[in-house]
Backbone as a printed PyTorch tensor [residue, N CA C, xyz], in Angstrom:
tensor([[[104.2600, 118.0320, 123.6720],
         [104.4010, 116.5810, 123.5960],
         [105.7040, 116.2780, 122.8480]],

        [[106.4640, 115.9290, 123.3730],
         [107.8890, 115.4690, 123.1820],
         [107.9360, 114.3320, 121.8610]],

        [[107.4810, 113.2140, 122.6840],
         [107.6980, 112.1760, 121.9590],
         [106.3340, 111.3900, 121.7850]],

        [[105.0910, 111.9480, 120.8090],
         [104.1790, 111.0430, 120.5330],
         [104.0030, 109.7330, 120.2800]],

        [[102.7480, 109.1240, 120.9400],
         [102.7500, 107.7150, 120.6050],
         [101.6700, 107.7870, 118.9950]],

        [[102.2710, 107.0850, 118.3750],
         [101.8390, 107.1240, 116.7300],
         [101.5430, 106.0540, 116.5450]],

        [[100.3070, 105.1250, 116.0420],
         [ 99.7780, 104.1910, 116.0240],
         [ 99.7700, 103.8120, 114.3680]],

        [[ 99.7360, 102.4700, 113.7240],
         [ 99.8830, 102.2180, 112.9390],
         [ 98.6440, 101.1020, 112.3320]],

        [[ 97.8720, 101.6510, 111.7250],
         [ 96.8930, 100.3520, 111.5650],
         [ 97.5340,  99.4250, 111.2250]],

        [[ 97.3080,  98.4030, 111.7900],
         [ 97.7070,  96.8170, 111.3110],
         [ 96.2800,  95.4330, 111.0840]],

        [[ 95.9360,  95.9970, 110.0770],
         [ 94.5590,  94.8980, 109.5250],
         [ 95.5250,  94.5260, 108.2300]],

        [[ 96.3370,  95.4620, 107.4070],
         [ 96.5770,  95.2050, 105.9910],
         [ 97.5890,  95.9940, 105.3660]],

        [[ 98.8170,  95.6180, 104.5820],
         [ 99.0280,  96.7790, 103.7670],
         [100.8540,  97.0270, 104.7050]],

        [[101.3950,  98.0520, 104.3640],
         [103.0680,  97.9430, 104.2720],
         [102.9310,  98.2750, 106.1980]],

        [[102.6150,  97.9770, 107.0570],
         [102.5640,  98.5360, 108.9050],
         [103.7950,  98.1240, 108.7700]],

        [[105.0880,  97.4050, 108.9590],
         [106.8040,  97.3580, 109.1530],
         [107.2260,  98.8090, 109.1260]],

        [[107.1840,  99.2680, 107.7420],
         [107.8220,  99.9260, 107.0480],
         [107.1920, 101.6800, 107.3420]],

        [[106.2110, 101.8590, 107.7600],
         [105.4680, 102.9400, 108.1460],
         [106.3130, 102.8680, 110.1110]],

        [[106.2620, 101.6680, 110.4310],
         [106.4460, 101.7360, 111.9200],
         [108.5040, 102.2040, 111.9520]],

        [[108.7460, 101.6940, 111.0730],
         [110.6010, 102.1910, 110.3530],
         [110.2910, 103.4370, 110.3640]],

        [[110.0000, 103.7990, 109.8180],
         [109.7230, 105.2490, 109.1540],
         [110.0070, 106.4760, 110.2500]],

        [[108.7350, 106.2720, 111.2990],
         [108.3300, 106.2000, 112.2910],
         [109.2660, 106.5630, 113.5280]],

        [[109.6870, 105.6450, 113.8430],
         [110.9980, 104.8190, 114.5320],
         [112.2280, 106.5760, 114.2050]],

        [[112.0240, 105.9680, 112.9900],
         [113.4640, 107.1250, 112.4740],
         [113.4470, 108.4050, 112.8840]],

        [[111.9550, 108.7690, 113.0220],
         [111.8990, 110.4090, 113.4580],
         [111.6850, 110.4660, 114.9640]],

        [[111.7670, 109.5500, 115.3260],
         [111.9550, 110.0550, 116.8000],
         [110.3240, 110.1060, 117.5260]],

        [[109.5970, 109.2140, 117.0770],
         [107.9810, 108.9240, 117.6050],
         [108.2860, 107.8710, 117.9830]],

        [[106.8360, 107.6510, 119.5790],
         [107.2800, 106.4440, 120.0520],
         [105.7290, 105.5610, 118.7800]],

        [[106.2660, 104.1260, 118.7710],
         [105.1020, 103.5380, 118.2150],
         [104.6480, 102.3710, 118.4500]],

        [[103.1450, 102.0740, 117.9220],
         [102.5230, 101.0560, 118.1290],
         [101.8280, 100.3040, 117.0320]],

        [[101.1370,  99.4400, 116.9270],
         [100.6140,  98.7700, 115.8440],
         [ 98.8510,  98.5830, 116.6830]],

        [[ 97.6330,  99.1900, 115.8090],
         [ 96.6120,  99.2560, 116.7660],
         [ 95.9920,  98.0790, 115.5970]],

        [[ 95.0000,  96.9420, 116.6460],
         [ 94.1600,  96.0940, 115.7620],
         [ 92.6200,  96.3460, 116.3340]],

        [[ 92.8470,  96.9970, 117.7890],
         [ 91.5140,  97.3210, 118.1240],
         [ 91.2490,  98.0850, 118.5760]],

        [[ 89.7700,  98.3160, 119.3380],
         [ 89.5500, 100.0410, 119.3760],
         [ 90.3950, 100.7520, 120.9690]],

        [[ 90.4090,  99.3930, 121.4810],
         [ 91.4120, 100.0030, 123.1520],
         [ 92.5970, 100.3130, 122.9480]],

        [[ 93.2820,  99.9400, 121.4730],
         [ 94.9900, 100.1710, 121.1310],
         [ 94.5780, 101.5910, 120.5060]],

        [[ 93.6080, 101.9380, 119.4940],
         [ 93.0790, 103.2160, 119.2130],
         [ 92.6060, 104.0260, 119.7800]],

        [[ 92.1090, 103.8250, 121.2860],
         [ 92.0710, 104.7300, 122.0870],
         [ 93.2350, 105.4240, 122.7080]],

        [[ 94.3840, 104.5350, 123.0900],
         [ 95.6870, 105.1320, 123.0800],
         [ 96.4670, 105.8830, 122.6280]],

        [[ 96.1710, 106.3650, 121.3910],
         [ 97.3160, 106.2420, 120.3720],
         [ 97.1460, 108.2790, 120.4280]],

        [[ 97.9990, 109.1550, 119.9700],
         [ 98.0160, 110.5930, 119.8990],
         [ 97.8340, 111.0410, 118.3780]],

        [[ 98.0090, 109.6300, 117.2920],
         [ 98.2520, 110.0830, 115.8260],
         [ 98.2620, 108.5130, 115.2030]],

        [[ 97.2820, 108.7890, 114.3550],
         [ 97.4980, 107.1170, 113.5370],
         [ 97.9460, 107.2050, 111.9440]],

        [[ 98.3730, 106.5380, 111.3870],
         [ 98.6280, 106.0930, 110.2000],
         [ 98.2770, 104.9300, 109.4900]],

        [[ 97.2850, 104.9480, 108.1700],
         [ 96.3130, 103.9610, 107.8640],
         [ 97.3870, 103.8320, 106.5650]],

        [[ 98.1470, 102.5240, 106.2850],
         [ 99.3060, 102.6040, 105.3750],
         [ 98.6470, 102.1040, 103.8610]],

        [[ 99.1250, 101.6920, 102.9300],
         [ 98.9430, 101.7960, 101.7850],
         [ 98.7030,  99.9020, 101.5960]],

        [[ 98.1120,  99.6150, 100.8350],
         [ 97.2340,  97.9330, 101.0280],
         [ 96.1160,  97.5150,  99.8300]],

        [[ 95.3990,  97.2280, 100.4990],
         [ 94.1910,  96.8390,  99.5000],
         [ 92.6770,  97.9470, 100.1630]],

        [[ 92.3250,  99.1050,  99.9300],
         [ 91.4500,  99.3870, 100.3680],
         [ 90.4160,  99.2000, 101.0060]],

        [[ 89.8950,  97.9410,  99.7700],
         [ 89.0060,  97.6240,  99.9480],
         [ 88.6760,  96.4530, 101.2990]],

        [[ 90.0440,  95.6670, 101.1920],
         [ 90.2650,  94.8020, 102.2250],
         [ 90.4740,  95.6860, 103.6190]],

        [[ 91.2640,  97.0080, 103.8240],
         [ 91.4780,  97.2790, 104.7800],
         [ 89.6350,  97.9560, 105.5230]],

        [[ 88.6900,  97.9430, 104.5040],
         [ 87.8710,  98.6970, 105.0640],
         [ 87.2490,  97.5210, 105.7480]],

        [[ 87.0700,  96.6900, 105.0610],
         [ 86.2850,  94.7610, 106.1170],
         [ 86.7060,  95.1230, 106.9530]],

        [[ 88.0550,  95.0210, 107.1760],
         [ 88.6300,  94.0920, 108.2610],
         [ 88.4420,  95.3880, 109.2560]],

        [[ 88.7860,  96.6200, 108.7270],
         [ 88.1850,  97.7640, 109.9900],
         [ 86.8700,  97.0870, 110.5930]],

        [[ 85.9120,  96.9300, 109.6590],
         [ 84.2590,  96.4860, 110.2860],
         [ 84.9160,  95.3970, 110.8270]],

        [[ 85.1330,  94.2980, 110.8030],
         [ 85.4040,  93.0030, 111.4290],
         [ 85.6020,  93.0590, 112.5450]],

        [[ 86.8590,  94.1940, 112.8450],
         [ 87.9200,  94.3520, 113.8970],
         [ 86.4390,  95.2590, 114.7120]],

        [[ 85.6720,  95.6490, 114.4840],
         [ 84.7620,  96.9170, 115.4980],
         [ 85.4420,  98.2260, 115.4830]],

        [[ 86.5360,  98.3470, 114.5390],
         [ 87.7110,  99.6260, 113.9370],
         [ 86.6420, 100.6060, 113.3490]],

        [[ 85.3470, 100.1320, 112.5140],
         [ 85.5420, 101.3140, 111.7540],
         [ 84.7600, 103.0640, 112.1490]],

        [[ 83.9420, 102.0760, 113.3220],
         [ 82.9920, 103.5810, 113.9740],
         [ 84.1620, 103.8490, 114.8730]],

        [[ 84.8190, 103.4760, 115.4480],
         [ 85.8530, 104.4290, 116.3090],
         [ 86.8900, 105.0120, 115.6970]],

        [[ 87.2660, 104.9230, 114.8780],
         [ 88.2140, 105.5520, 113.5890],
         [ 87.4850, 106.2950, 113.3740]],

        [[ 86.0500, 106.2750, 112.8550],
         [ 85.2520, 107.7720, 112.2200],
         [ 85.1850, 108.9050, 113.6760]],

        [[ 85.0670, 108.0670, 115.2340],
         [ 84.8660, 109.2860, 115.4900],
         [ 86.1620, 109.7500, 116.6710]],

        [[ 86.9580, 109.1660, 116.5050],
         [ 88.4490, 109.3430, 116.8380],
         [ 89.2000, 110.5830, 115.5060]],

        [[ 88.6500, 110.7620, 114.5820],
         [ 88.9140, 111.7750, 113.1580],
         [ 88.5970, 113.0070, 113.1200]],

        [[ 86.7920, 112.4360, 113.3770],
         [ 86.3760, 112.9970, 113.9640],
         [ 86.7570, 114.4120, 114.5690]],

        [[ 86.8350, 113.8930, 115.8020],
         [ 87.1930, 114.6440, 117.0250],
         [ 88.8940, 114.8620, 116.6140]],

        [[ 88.9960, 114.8350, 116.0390],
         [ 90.5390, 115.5910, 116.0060],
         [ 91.3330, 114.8980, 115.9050]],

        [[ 91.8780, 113.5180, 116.2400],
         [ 92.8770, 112.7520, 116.2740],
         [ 93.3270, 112.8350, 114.6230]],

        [[ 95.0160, 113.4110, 115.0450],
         [ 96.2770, 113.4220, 113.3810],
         [ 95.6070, 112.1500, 112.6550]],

        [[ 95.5880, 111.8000, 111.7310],
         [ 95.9080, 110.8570, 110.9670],
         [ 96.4640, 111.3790, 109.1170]],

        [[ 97.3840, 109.9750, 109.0460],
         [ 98.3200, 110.4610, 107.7060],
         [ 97.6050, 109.0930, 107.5700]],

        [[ 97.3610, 108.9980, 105.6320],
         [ 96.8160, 107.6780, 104.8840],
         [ 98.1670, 107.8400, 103.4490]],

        [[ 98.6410, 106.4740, 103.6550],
         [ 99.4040, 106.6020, 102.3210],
         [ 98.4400, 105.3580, 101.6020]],

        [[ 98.3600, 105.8730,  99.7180],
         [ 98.0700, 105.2330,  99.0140],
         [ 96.9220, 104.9400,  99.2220]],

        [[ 96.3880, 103.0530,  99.7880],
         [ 94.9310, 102.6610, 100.6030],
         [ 94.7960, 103.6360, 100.9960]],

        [[ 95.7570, 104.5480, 102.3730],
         [ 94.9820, 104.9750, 103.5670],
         [ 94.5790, 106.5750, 103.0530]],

        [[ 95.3830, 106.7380, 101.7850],
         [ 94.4150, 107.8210, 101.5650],
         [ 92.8820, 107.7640, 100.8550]],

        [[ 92.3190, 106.7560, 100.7080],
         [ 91.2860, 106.2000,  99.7010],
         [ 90.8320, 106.2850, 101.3310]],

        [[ 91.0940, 105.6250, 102.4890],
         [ 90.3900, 105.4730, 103.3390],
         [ 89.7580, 106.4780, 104.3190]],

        [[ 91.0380, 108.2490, 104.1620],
         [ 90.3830, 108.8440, 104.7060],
         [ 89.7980, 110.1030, 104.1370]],

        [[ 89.1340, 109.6580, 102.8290],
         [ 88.2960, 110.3280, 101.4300],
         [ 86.9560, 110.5480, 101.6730]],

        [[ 86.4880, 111.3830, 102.1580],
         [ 84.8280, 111.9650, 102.0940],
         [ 83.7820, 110.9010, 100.8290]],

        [[ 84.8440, 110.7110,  99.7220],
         [ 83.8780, 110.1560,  98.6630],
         [ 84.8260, 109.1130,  98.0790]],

        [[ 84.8080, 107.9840,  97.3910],
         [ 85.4080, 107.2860,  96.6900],
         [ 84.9140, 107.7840,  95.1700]],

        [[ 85.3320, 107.8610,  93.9250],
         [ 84.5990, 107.7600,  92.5360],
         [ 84.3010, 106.6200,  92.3130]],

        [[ 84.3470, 105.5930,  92.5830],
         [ 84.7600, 104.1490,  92.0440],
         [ 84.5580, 103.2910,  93.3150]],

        [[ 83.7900, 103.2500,  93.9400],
         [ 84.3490, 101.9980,  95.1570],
         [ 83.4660, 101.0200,  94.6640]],

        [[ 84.5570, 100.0780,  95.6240],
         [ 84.3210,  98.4790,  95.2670],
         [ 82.9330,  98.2140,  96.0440]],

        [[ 81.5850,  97.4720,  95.8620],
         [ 80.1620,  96.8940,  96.4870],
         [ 81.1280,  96.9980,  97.4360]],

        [[ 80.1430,  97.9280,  98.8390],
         [ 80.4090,  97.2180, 100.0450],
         [ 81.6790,  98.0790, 100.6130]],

        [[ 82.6360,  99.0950, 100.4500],
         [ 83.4670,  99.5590, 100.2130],
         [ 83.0700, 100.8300, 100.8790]],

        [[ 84.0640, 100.8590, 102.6560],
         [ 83.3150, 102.2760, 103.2010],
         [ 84.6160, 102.8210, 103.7720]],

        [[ 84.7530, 104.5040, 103.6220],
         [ 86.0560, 105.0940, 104.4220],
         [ 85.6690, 105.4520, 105.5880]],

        [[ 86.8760, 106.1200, 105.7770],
         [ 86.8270, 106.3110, 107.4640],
         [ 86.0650, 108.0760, 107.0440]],

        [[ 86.7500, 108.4890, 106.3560],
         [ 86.5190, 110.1560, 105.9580],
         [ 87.2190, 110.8700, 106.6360]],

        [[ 86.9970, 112.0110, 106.7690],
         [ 87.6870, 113.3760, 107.1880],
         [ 88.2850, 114.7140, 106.1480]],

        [[ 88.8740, 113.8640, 105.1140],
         [ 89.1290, 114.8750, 103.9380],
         [ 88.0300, 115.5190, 102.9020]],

        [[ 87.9330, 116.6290, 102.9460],
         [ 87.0750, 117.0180, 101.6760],
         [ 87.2680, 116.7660, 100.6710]],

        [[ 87.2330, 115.4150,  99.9090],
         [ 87.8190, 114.9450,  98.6330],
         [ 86.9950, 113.6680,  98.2810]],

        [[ 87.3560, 113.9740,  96.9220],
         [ 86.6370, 112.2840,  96.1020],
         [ 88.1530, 112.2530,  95.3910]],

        [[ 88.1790, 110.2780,  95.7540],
         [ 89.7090, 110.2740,  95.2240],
         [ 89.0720, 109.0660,  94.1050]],

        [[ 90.1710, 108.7770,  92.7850],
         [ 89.4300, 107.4950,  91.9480],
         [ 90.9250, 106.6130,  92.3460]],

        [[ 89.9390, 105.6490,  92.8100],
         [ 90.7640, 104.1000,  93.1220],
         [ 91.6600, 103.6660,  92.0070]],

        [[ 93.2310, 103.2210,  92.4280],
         [ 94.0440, 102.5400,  91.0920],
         [ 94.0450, 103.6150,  89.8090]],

        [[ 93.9200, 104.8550,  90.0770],
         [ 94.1500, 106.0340,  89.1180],
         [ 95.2590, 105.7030,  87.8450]],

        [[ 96.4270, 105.3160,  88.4200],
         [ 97.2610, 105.5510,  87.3810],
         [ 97.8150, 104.1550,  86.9250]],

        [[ 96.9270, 103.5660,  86.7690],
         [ 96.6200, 101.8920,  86.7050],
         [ 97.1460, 101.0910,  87.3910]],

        [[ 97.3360,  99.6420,  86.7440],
         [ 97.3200,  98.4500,  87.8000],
         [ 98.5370,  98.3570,  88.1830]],

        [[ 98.8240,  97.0560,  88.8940],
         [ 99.9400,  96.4990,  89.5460],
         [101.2660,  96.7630,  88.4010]],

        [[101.1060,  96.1280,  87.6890],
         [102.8570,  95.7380,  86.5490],
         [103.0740,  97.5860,  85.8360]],

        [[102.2550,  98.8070,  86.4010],
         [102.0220, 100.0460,  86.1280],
         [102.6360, 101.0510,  86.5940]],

        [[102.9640, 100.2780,  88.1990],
         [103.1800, 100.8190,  89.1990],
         [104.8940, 101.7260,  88.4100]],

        [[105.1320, 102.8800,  89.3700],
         [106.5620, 103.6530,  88.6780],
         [106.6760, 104.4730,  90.1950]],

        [[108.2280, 105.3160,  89.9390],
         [108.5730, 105.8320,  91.1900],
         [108.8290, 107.5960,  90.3910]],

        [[108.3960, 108.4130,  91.1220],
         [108.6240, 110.0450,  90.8560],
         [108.7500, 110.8380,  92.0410]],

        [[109.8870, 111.5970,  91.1470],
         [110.1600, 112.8470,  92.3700],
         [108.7360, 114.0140,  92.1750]],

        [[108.4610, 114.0860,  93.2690],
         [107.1630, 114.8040,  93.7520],
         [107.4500, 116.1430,  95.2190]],

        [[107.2430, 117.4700,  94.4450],
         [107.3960, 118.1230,  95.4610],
         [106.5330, 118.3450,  96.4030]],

        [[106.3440, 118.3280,  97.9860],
         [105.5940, 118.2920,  98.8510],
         [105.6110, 119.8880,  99.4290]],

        [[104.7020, 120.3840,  99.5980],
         [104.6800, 121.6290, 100.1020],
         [104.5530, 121.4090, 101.8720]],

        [[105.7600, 122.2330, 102.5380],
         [105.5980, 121.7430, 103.9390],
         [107.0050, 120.6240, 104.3380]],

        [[107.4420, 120.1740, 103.1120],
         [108.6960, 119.3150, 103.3090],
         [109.5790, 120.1860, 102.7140]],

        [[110.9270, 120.5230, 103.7920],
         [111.7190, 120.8230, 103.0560],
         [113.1920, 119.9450, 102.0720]],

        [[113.8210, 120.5640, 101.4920],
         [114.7690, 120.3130, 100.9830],
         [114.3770, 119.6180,  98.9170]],

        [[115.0890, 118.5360,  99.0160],
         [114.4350, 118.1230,  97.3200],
         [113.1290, 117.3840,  97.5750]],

        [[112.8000, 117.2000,  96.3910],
         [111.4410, 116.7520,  96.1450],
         [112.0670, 114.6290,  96.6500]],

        [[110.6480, 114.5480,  97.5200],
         [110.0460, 113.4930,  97.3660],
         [110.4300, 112.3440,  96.7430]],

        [[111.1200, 110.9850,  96.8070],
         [110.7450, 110.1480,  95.8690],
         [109.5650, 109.4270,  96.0530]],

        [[108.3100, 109.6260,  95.1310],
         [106.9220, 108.8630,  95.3730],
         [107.1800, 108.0280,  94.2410]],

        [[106.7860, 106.5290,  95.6060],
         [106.4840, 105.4320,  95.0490],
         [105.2590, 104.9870,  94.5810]],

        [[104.6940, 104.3780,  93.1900],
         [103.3830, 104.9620,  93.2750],
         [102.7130, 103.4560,  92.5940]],

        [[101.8190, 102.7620,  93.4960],
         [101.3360, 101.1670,  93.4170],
         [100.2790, 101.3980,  93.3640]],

        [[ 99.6230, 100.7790,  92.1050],
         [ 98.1700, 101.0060,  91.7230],
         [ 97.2940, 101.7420,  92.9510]],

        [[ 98.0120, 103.3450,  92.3870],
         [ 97.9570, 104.8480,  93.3870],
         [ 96.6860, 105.7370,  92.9090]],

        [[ 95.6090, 105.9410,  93.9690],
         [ 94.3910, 106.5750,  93.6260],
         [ 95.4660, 107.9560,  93.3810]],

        [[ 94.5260, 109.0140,  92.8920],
         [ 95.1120, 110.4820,  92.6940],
         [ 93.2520, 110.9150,  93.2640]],

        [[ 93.6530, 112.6300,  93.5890],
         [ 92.6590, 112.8510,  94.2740],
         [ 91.8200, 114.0300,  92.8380]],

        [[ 90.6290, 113.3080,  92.6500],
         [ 89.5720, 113.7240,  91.7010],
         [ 89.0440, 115.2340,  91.7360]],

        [[ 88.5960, 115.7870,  92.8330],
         [ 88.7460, 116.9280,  93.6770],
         [ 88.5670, 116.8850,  94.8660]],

        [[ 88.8130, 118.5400,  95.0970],
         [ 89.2290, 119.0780,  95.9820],
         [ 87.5380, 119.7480,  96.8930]],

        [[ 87.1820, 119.4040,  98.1530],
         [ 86.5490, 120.5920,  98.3510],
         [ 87.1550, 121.7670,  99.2090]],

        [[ 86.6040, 123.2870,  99.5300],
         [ 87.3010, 124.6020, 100.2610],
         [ 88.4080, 123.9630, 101.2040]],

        [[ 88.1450, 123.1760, 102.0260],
         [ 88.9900, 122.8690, 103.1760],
         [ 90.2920, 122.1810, 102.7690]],

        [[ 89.8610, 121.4920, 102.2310],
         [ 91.2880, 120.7510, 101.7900],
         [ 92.2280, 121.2840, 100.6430]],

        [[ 93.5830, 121.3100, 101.2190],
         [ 94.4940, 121.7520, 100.5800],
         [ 95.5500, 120.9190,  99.5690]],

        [[ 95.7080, 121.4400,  98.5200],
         [ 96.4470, 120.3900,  98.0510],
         [ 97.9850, 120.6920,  97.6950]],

        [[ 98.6420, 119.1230,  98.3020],
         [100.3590, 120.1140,  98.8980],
         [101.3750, 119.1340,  98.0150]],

        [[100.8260, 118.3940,  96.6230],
         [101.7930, 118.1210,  95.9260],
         [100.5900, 117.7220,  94.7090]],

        [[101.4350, 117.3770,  93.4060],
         [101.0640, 117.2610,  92.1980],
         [101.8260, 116.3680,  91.3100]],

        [[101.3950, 115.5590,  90.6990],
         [102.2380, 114.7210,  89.6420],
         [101.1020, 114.5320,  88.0880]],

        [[101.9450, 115.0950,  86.8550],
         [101.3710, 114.7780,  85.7580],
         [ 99.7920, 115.1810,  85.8800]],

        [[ 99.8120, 116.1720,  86.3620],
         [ 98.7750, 117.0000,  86.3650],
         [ 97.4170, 117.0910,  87.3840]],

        [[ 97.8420, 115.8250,  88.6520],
         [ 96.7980, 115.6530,  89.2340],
         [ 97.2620, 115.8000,  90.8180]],

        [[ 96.6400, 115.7860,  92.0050],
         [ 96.5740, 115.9960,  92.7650],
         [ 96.9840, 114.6720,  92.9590]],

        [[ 98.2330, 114.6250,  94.4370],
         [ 98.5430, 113.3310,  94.8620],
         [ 99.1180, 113.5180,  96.3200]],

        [[ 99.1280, 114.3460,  96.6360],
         [ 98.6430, 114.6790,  98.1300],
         [ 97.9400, 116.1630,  99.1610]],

        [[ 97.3910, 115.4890, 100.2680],
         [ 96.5420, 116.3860, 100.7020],
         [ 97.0240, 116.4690, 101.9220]],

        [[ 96.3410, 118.0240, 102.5210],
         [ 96.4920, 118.2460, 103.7840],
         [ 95.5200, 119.1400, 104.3900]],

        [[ 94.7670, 118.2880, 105.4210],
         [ 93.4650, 119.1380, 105.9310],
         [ 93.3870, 119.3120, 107.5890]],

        [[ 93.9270, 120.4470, 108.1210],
         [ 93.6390, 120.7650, 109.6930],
         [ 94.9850, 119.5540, 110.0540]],

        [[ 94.1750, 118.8260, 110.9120],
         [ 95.0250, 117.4310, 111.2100],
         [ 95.7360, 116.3820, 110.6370]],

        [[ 94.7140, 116.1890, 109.1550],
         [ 94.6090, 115.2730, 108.4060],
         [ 95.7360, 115.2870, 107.1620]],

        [[ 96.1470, 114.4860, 106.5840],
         [ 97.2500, 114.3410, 105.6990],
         [ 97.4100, 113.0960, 104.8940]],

        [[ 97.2920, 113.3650, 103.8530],
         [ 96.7940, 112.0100, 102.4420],
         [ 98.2780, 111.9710, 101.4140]],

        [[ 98.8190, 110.6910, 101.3230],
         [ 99.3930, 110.6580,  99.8650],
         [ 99.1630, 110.0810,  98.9720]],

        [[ 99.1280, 109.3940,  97.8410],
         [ 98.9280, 108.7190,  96.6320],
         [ 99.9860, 107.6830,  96.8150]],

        [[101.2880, 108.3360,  97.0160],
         [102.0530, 107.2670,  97.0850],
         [102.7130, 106.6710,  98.3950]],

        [[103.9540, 105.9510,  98.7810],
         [104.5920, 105.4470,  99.6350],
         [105.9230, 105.9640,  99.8980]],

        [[105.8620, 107.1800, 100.9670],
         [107.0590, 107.5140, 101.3850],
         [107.9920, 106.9460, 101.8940]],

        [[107.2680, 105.7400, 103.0040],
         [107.7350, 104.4010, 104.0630],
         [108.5740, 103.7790, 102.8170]],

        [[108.6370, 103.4860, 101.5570],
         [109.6090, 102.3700, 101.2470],
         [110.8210, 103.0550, 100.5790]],

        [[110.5410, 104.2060, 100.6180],
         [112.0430, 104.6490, 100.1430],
         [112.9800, 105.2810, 100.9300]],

        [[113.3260, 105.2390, 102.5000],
         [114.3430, 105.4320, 102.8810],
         [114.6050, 107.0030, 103.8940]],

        [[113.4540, 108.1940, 102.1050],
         [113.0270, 108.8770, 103.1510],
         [112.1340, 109.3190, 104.4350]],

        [[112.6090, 110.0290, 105.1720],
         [111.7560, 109.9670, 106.1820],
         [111.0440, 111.3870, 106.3570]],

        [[110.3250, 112.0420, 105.1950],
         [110.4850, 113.8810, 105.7810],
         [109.1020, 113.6610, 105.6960]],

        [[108.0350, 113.2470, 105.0770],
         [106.9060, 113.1590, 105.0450],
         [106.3980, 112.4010, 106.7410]],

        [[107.0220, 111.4610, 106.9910],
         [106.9300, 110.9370, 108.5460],
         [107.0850, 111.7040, 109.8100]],

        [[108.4190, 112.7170, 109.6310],
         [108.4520, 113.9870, 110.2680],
         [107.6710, 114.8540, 109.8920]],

        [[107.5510, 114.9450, 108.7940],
         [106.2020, 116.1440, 108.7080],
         [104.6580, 115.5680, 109.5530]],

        [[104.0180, 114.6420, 109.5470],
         [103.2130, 114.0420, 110.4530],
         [103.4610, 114.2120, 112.0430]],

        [[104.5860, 113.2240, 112.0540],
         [105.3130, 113.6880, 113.8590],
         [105.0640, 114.8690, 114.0640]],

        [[105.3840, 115.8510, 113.5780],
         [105.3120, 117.2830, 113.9500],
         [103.6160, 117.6480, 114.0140]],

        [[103.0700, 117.1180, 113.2340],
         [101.4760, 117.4140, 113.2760],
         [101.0350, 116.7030, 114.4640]],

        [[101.4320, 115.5280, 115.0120],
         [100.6770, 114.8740, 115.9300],
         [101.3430, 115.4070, 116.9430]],

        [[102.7260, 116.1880, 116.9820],
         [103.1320, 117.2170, 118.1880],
         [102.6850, 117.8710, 118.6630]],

        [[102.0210, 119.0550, 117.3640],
         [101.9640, 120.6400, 117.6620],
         [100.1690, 120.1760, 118.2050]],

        [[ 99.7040, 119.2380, 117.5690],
         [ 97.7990, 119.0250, 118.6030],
         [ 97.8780, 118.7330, 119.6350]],

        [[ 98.7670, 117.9770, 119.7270],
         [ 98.9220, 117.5100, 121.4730],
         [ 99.2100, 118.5160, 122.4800]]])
């Protein structure tokens, strides 16, 4: 598969800047709001937002059982920030009412490294990306609590786990989309390549 179509949830949260990202590596893309745009798609990306809001509006939209079994069954998906809270086996902390999509063997704690005016930017090395480390942008950013066998963990900041990578699946803490680089986006592209 040459040029995957890479889908971008759009209920909530940075979709422009993930679809830039995107764009840059040479994927074709889309913005999915329902389950016939998610049936399309070869690789999705659930971007970084309000969790808790992006999980409603999944139920609202009729998103959230076809996301579980579109994951499921194999379909790539990368979660930055929200979208890694969203594709977390367990939340520590969720908000009443507050459901993921899953796929990762992990419990992540929501707003980890505190609130909004908290937020900071760090170089973070990614295992699987080459060249320098990462700049992670990091907005009231879950970190992942643990780990279970399957899931691997392919970067670290200040002592905690802040991104993952499982089979298909691929989690960050922070926001690669707003800083310019694009190697974490190619690293995905290439995942939603080599399944196809």
């Amino acid at each position: 598969m040459s040029s995957p179509l890479i889908g971008v949830l759009a209920l909530q949260g940075d979709v422009r800047e993930h679809l830039a990202a995107l764009d840059a590596v040479g994927a074709r893309t889309t913005s999915v709001r329902r389950p016939e745009e998610l049936a399309a798609v070869d690789g999705l990306v659930i971007p970084g937002g309000e969790s808790t809001t992006i999980s409603k509006l999944a139920s609202v939209f009729g998103l959230l059982e076809p996301l579980r079994e579109r994951v499921g069954d194999g379909m790539p998906a990368y979660g930055s920030c929200a979208g890694m809270i969203m594709l977390a086996d367990k939340i520590l902390d969720p908000r009443a009412g507050q459901e993921t999509v899953g796929g990762i063997d992990m419990i992540v704690r929501r707003n980890a490294f505190g609130r909004q005016n908290e937020s900071f930017e760090a170089a973070v090395h990614v295992a699987g990306v080459p060249g320098d480390p990462v700049e992670g942008v990091f907005i009231r950013a879950p970190w992942v609590e643990s780990l279970g066998p399957r899931a691997e963990p392919i970067a670290e900041y200040d002592g905690h786990c802040v991104a993952v990578r499982q089979d298909r699946l691929l989690a960050t803490a922070f926001h690669p989309e707003l800083t310019g680089d694009h190697r974490v986006h190619a690293l995905f592209t290439e995942m939603v390549r080599t399944a196809g």
